[in-house]
C-alpha positions as CSV (number, residue, x, y, z in Angstrom):
1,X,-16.6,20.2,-20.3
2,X,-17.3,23.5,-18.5
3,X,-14.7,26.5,-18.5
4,X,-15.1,25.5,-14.1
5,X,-14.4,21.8,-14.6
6,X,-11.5,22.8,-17.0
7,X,-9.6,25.1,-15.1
8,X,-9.8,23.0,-11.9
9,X,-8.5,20.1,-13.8
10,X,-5.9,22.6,-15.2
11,X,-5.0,23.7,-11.6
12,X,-4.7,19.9,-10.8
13,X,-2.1,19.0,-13.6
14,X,-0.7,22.2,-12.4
15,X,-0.3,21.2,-8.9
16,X,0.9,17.8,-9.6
17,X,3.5,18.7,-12.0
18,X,5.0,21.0,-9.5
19,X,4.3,18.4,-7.0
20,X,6.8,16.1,-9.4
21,X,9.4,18.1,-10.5
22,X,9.5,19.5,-6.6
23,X,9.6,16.1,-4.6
24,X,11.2,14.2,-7.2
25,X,14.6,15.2,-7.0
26,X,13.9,16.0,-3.3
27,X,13.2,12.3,-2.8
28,X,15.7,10.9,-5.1
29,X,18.5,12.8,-3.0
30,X,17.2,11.3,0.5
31,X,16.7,7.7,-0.8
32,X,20.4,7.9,-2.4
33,X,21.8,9.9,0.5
34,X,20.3,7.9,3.2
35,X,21.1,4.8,1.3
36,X,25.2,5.8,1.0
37,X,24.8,7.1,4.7
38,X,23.2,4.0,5.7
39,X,26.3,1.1,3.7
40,X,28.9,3.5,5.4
41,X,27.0,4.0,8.9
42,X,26.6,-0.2,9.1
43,X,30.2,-1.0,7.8
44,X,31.4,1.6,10.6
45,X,29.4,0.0,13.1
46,X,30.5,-3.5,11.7
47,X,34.6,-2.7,11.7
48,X,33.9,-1.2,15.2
49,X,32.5,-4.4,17.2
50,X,35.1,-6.1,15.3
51,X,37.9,-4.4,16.3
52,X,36.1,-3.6,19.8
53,X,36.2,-7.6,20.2
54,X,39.4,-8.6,18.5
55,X,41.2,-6.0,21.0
56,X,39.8,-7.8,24.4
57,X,40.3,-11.1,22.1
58,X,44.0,-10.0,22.3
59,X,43.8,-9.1,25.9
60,X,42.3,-12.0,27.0
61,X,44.6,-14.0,25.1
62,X,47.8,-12.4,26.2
63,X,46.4,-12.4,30.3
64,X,46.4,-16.4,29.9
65,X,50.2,-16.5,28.0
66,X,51.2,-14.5,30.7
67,X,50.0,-16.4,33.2
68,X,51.4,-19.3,31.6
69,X,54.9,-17.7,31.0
70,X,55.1,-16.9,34.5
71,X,54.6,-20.5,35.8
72,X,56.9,-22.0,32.7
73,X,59.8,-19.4,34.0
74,X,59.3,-20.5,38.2
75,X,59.2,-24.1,36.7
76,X,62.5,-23.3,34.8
77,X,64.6,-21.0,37.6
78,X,63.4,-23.1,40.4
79,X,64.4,-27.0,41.7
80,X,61.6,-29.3,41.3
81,X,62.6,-30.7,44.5
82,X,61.6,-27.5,46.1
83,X,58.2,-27.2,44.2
84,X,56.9,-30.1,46.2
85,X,57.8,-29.4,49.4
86,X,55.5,-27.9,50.9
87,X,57.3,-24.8,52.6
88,X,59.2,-24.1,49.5
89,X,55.8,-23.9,47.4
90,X,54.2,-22.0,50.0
91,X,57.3,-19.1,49.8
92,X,56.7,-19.2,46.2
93,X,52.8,-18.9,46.4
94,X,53.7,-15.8,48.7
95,X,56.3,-14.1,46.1
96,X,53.4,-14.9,43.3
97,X,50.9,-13.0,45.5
98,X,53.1,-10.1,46.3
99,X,54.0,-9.5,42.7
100,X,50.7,-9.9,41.4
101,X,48.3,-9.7,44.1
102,X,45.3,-12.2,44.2
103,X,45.7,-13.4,40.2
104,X,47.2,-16.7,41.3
105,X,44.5,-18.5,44.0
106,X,47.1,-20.7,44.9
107,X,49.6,-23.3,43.9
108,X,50.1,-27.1,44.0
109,X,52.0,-29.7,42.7
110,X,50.8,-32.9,41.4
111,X,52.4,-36.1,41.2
112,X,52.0,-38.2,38.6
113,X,49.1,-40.3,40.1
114,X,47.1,-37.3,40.7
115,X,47.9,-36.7,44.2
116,X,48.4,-33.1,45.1
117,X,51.9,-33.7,47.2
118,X,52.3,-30.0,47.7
119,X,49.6,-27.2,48.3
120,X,49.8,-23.3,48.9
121,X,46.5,-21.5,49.1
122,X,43.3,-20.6,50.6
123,X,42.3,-24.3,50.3
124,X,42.6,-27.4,51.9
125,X,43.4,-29.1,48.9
126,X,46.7,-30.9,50.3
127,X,46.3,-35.0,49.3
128,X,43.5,-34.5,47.1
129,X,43.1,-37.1,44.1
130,X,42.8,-35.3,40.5
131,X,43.8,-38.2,38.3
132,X,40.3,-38.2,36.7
133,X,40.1,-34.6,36.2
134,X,40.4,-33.4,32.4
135,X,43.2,-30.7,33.0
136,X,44.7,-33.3,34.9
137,X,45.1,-35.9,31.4
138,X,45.4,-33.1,29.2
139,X,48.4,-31.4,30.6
140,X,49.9,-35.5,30.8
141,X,49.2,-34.8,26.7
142,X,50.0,-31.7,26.4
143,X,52.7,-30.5,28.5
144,X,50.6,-27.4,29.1
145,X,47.0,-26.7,29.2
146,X,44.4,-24.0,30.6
147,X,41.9,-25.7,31.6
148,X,37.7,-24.3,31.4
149,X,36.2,-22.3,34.0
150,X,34.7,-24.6,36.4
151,X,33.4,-24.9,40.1
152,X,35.5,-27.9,41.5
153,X,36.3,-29.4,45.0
154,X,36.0,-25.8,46.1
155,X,32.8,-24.5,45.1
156,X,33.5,-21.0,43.2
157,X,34.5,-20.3,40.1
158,X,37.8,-20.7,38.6
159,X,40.1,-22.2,35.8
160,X,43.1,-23.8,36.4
161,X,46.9,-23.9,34.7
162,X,48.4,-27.5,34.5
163,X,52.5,-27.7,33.7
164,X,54.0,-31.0,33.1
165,X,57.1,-31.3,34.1
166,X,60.2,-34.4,33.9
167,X,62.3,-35.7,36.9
168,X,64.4,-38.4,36.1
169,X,61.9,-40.4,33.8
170,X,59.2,-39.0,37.1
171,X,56.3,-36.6,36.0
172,X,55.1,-33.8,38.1
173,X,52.0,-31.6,37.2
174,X,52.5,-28.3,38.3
175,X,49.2,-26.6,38.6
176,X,47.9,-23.2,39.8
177,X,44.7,-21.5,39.8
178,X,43.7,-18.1,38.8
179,X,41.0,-14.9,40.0
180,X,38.2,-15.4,38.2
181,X,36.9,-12.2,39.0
182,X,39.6,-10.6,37.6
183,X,39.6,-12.5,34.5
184,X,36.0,-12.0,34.2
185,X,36.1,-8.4,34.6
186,X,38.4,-8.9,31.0
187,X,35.4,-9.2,29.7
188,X,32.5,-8.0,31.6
189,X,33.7,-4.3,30.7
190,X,32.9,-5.1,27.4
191,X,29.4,-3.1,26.7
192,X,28.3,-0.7,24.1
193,X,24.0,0.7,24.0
194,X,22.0,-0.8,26.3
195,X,21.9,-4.5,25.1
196,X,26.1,-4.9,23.8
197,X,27.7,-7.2,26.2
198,X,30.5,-9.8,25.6
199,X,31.1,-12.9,27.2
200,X,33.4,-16.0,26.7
201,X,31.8,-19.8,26.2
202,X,33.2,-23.3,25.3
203,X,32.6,-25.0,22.4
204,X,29.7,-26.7,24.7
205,X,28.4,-23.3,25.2
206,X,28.9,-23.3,28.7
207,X,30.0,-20.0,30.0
208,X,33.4,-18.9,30.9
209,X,32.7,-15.3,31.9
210,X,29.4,-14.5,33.5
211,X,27.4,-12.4,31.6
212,X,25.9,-9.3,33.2
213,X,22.2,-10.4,32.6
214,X,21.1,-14.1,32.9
215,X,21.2,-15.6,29.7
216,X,19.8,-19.3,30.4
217,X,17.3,-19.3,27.6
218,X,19.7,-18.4,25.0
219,X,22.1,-21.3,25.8
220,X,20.9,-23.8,23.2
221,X,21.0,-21.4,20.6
222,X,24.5,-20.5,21.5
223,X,25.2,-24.4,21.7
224,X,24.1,-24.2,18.1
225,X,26.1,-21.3,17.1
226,X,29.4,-22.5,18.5
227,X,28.4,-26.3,16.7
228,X,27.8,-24.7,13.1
229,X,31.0,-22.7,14.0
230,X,33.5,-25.7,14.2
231,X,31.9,-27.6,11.6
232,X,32.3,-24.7,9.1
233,X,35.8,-23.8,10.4
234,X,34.6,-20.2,10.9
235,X,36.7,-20.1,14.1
236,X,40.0,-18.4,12.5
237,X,42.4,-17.0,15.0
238,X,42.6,-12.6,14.8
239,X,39.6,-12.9,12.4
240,X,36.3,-11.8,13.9
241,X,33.3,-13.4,12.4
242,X,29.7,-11.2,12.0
243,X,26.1,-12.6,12.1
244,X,23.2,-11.0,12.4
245,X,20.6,-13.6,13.5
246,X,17.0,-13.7,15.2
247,X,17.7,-14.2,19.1
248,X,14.9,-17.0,19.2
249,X,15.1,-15.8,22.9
250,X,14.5,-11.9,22.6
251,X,12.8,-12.6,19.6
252,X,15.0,-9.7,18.6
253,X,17.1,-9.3,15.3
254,X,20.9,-9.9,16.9
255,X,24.2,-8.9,15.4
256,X,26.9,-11.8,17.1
257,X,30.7,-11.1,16.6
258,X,32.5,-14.3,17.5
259,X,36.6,-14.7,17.9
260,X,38.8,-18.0,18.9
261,X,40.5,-17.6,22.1
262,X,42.7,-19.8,23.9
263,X,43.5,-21.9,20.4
264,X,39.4,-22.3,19.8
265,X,38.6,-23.6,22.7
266,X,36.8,-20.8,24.1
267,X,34.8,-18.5,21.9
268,X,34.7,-14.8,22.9
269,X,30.9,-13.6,21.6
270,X,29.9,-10.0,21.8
271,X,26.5,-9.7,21.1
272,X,23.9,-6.3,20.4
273,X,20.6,-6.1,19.2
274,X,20.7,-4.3,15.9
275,X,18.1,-1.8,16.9
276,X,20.7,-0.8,19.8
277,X,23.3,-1.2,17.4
278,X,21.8,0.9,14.7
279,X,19.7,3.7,16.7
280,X,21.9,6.6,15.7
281,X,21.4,5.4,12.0
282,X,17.0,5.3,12.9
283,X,17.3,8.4,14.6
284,X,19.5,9.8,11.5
285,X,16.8,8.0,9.1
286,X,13.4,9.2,11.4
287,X,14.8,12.5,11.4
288,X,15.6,12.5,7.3
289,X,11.7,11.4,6.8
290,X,10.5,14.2,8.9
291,X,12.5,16.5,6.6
292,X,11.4,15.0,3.8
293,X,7.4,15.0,5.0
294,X,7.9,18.7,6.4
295,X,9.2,19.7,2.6
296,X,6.8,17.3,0.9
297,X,3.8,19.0,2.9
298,X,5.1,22.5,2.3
299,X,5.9,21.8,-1.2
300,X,2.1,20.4,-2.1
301,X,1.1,23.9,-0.4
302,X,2.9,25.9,-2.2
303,X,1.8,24.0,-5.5
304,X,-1.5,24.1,-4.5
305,X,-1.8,27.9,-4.2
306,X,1.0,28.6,-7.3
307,X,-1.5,26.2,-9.2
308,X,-4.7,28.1,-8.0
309,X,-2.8,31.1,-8.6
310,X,-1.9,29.9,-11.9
311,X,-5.1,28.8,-13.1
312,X,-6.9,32.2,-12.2
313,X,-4.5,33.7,-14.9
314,X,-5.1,31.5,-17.3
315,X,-8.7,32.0,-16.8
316,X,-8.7,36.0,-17.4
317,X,-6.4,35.1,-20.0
318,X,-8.5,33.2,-21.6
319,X,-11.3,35.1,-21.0
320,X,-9.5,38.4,-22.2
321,X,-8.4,36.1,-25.7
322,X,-12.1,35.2,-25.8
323,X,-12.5,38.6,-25.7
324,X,-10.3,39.9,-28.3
325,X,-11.5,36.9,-30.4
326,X,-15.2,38.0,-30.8
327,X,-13.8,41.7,-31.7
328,X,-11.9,40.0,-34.2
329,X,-14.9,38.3,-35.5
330,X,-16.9,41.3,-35.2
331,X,-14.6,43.3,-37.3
332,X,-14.0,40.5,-39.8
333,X,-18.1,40.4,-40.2
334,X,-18.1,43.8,-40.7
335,X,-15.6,44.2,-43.1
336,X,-18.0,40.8,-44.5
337,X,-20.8,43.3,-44.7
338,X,-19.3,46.4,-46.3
339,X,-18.6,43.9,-49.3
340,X,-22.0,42.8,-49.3
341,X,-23.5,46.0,-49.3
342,X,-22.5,46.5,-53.3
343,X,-25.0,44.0,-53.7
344,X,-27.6,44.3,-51.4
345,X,-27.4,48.1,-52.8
346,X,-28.1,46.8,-56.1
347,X,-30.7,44.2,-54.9
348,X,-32.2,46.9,-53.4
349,X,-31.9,49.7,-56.3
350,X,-34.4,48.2,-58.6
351,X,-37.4,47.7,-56.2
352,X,-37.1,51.0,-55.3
353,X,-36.6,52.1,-58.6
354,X,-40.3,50.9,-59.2
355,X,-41.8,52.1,-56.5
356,X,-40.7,55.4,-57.5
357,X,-41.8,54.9,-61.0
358,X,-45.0,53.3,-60.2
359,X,-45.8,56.5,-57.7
360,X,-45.4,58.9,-60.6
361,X,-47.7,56.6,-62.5
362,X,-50.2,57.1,-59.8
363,X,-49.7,60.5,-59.5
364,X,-50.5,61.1,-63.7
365,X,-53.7,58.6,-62.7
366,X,-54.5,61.3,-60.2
367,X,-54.5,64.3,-62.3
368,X,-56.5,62.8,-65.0
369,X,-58.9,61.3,-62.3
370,X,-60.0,58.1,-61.0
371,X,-63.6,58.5,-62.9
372,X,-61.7,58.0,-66.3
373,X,-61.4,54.8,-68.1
374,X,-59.5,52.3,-66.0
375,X,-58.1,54.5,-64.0
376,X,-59.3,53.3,-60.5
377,X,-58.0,50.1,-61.3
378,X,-54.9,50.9,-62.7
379,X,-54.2,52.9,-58.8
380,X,-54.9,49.6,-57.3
381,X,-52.5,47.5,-59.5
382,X,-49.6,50.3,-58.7
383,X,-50.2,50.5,-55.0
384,X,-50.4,46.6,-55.4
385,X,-46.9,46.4,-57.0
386,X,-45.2,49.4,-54.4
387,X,-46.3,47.1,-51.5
388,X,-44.8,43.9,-53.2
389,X,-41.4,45.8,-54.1
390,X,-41.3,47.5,-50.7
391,X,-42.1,43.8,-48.8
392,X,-38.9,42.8,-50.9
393,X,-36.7,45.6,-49.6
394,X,-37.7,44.5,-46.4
395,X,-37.1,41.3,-46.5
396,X,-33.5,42.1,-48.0
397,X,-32.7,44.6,-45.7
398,X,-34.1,42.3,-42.6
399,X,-31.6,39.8,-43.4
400,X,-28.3,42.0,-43.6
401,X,-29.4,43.4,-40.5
402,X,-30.1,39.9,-39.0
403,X,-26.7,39.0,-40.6
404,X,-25.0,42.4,-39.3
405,X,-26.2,42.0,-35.5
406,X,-23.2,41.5,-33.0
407,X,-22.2,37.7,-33.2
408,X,-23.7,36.1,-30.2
409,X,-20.8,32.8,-29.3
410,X,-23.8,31.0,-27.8
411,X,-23.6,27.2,-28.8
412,X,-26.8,25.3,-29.7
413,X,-28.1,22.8,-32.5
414,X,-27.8,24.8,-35.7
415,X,-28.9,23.2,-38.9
416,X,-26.2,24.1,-41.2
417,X,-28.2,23.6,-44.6
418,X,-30.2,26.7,-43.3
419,X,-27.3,28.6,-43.0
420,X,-25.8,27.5,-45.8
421,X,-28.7,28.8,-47.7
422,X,-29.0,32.2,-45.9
423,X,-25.6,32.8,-47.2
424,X,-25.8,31.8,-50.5
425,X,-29.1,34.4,-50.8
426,X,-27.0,36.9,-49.1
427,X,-24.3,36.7,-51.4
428,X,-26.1,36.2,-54.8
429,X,-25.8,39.4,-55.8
430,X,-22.7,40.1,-55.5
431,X,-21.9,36.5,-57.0
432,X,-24.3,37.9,-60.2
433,X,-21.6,41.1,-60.5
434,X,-18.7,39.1,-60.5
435,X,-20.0,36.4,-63.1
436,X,-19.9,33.6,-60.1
437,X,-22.8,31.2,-60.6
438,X,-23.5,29.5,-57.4
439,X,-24.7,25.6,-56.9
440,X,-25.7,24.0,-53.9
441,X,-26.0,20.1,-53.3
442,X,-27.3,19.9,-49.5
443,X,-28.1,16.8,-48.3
444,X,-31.4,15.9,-47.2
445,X,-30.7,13.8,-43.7
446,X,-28.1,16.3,-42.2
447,X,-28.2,15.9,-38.3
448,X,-27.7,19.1,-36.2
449,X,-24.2,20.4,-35.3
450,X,-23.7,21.7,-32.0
451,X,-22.1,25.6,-32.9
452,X,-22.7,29.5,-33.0
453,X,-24.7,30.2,-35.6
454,X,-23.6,33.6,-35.8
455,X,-19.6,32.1,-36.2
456,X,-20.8,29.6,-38.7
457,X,-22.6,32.3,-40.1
458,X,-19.8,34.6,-40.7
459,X,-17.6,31.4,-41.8
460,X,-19.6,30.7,-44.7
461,X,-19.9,34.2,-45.9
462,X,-16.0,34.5,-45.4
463,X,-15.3,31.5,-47.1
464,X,-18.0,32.8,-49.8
465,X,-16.5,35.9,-50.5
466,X,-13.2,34.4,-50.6
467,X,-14.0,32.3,-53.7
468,X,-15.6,35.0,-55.2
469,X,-12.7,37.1,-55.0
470,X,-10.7,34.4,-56.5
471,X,-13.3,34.0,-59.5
472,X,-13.7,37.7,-59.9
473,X,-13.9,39.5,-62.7
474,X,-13.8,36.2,-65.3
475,X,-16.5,34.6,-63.2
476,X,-16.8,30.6,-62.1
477,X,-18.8,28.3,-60.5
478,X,-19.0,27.9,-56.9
479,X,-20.4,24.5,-55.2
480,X,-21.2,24.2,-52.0
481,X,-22.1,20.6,-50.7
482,X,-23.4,19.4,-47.4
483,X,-23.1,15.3,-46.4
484,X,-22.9,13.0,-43.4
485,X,-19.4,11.1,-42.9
486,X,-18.8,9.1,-40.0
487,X,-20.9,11.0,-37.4
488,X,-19.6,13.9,-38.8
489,X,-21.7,16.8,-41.1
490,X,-19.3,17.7,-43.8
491,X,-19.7,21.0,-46.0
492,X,-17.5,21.6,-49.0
493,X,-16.9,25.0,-50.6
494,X,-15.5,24.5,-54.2
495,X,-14.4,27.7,-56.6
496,X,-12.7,27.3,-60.0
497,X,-10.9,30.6,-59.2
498,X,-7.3,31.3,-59.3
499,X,-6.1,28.6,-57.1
500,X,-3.6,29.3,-53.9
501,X,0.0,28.6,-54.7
502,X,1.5,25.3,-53.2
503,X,4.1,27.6,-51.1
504,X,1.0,29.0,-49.3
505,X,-1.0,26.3,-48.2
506,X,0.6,26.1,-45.1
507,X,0.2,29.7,-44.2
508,X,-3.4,30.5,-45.4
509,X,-4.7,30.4,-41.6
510,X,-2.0,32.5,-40.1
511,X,-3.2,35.9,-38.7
512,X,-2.6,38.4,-40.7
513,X,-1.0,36.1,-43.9
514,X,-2.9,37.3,-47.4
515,X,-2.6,37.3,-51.1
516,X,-5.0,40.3,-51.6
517,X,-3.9,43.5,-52.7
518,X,-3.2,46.3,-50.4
519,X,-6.7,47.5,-49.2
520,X,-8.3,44.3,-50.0
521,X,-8.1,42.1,-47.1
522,X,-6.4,42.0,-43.6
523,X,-5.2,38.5,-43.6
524,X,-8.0,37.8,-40.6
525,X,-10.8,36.1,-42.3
526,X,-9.2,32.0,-42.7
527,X,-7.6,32.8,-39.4
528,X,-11.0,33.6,-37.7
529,X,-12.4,30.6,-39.4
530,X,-9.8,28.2,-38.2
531,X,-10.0,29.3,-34.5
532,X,-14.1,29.0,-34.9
533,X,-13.9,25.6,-36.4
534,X,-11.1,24.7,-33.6
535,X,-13.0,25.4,-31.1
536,X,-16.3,23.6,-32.3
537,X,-14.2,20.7,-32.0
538,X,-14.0,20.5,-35.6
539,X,-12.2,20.1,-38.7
540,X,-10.9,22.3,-41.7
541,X,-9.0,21.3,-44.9
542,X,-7.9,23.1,-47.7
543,X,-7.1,21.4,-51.1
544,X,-5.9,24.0,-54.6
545,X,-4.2,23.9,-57.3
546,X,-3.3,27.1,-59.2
547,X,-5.8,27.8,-62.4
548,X,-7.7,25.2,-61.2
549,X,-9.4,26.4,-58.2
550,X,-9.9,25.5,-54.5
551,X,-11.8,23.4,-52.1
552,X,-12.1,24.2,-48.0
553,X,-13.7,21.2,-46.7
554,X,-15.1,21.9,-42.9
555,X,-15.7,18.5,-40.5
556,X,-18.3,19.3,-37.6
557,X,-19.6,16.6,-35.1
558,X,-22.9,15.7,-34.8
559,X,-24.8,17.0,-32.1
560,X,-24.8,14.9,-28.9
561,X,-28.2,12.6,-28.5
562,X,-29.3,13.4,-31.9
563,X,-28.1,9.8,-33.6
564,X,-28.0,10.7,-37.1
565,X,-31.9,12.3,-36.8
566,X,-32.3,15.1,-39.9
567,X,-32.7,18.5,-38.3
568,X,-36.3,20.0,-39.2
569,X,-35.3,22.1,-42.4
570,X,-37.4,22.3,-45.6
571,X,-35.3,23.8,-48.7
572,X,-38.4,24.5,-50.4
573,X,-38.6,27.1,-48.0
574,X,-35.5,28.8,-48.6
575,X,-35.4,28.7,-52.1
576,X,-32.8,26.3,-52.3
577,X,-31.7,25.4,-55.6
């Protein structure tokens, strides 16, 4: 993946980890806020509409026990014989009206065939026949009874009070009739939003107030309401009962508070849509979404640049560790260097030292002359042997230098036998002066690794020179094996040195951690090696006993696309042993 592709996908997890940890709890407060806010906005709405129709229940209820009161007391106070003559009634019809202006229509009394005998009103209702009306045969039953609002003989609206009362084994019905309009306006003032209203219907659903909109498409669903009502007993006197159905005529989700009036025989309904009922809650909720997409939006721009921001730190960071890394490197190679230049200065002593000596040979050659004996020939063998020993210096020299040039982190496919061997050459000087015999066992199918060869160069020759240090003075044997494991090149470096105690296994890579004497190492070189190996994507283990020597086993990946293929190399070449 390329250092672009990684620090976008860095600034990415950046951004949605702020993102998270920003909305989350942001969220999690409006969804539990507006869920509380929401149970305690609806059960406030809900004790409000039934309260709001339980208090014009009451008033309703207590108009009509009023009215009835008032016609028990003139029926108590007052002769019958003077309630059905007709001037009497009419003087008590007048009182009525003055007391209570136009609640009672009129008055009439009843005898007990049904004929009205007596009549004081608007009307002419005087004679008329009401022995098959139902007030009529229920107040007969009943003593008392308030009948439903109905048209009758006279063509408006109205509902009528029927008192039975007892003359000498002779029943009289005593009835009057009261406003409707000022009954209805009970509960026509009933209205809350734009769609609350209240009205009062029978248990046939016929209407006893008149609605202020026309409602003759919801009737059959009321009929159905008030049926399911009854046959569930939900009609409980001072309890108000709350549904929220679909209005199948609105179409409309509906809330419907029902109460009992007159002992359940009228129903008083208030109904609302629940939009209506519930708009300050959806303004309260569409505001509280705003909020939260206004905060989400200005939180995923802020993450957004704090990410970007975020990432272009990491990526000087990174590029200023890089940095600091290859000056580490450089200094540990170096320091590599200075302690092979012991032995290259002895590798390169003795070539020299011939050339010198083969010079002066020349030189004696010269003063005796190339006429005598073999002299001529005896030049030519010298000057042959200075230009061998000088092509070896060359060659020596040309590889510390190659070794020595500043460490290039370019990745390609490195064959790591080759370097193995370069190494081994390098170092087999100073592995003769220290008594350290060095055996290789390369394999002979080893795929390319993708790496620096420069880094693997100077991880070898660290890893080297460690186990020569650890064999040095009493000498050892160091083996250094190359194989193919599981898509994986694998090279072991073995020492029978001095081992690395138990306790400091686990520190060995940490910077600056070393068992060397004072002067002797900085504590950089497995450190170095780790990071290199790290970031090749591959493997290093360590395995010592003290006395017994170590073992760093490094685990690289084979080069991508080269399925196992050898990489060219021929160890003839290289000398390999």
């Amino acid at each position: 993946m390329s250092d672009t592709h990684y620090y976008h996908g860095l600034a990415k997890s950046m951004m949605f980890t702020i993102i998270l940890v920003s909305f989350a709890p942001l969220l999690c407060i409006v969804l539990i806020a507006g869920y509380q806010y929401s149970i305690v906005y609806e059960e406030k709405v809900e004790a409000h509409l039934r309260e709001l129709v339980l208090k014009h229940d009451q008033s309703v209820a207590s108009y009509l026990e009023e009215k009835v009161a008032e016609i028990q007391v003139l029926a108590e106070i007052i002769e019958l014989g003077k309630l059905y003559d007709p001037a009497s009634l009419q003087a008590l019809h007048d009182a009525l009206v003055r007391g209570h202006g136009s609640d009672f229509v009129d008055l009439g009394m009843v005898n007990s065939e049904g004929i009205q005998v007596a009549y004081a009103g608007p009307y002419k209702l005087q004679g008329v026949n009401y022995s098959e009306e139902e007030w009529f045969k229920a107040a007969k039953k009943r003593k008392v009874h308030v009948s439903d609002v109905g048209l009758g003989l006279r063509g408006v609206p109205h509902f009528t009070i029927a008192l039975l009362l007892d003359e000498d084994g002779q029943e009289w019905v005593l009835r009057t009739t009261l406003d409707f309009i000022a009954f209805n306006k009970l509960v026509e003032d009933i209205r809350i939003g734009e769609t609350g209203l209240a009205y009062i219907i029978n248990r046939q659903a016929e209407f006893q107030t008149t609605p202020r909109r026309d409602m003759t498409a919801e009737v059959p669903f009321l009929r159905q309401m008030a049926v399911a009502m009854t046959e569930r007993s939900g009609l409980v006197r001072g309890r108000a009962a709350m549904t929220v159905e679909t209005n199948p005529a609105t179409g409309r989700e509906t809330i419907f508070v029902t109460s009992p009036i007159k002992n359940g025989d009228w129903i008083m309904v208030y109904q609302q849509d629940v939009a209506d009922a519930m708009s300050d809650l959806n303004r309260s909720r569409n505001l509280a979404l705003v909020v939260l997409l206004i905060g989400g939006i200005s939180i995923a721009v802020m993450a957004y640049l704090m990410s970007k921001r975020m990432a272009r730190k990491v990526a000087r960071a990174d590029a200023a560790k890089d940095i600091m890394n290859e000056q580490v490197i450089e200094a540990g190679k170096l320091a590599s260097v200075g302690e092979l230049a012991a032995g290259i200065a002895h590798e390169i002593n003795n070539p020299v030292a011939i050339m010198v000596e083969e010079a002066g040979w020349i030189q004696d050659l010269l003063e005796e002359g190339l006429d005598e004996d073999d002299n001529e020939r005896e030049v030519q063998r010298a000057l042959n042997q200075i230009r061998t020993q000088g092509g070896r210096c060359k060659e020596i020299t040309h590889k510390l230098l190659s070794f020595a040039r500043k460490i290039d982190p370019t990745v390609k496919s490195v064959c790591l036998n080759e370097l193995v061997l370069e190494i081994v050459q390098l170092s087999e000087q100073r592995a003769k002066y220290a008594n350290v015999v060095i055996e290789t066992s390369l394999g002979d199918s080893i795929p390319p690794v993708e790496a620096s060869p420069s880094e693997m160069q100077q991880v070898f020759l660290n890893l080297v020179n460690n186990a020569i240090d650890a064999m040095d003075p009493g000498g050892g044997n160091l083996d250094i094996m190359t194989r193919v494991e599981d898509n994986t090149v694998m090279v072991s470096i073995a020492d029978t040195g001095c081992g690395i105690p138990q306790a400091n296994l686990s520190r060995i890579f940490d910077p600056f951690f070393t068992t060397k004497p004072v002067g002797k190492g900085t504590g950089l070189g497995l450190s170095i090696i780790y990071g290199i190996i790290n970031k090749m994507d591959g493997t290093i283990a360590v395995n010592s006993a003290v006395d017994q020597g170590t073992k760093f086993t490094i685990r690289l990946p084979v080069a991508e696309g080269e399925d196992g293929g050898a990489c060219d190399f021929k160890m003839n070449e290289h000398g390999a042993s």
